[in-house]
C-alpha positions, 0 to 999 in steps of 0.5 A, spaced: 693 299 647 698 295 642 700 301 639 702 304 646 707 297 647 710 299 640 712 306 640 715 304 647 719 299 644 722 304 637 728 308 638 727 316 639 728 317 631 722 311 630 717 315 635 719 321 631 718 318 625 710 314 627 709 321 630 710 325 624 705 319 620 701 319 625 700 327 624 700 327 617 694 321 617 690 325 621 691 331 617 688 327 611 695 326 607 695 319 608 689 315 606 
């Protein structure tokens, strides 16, 4: 998976920062 590849090249702050996205999206916040 690309996003996979992604998340393992951020920094610790980045991943936090896409996890956080990530949850929120899936909560329905983000369109």
């Amino acid at each position: 998976m690309i996003e996979v590849m992604l998340v393992e090249k951020l920094t610790k702050k980045q991943e936090e920062i896409l996890n956080y996205i990530v949850e929120e999206q899936a909560n329905g916040h983000y369109p």
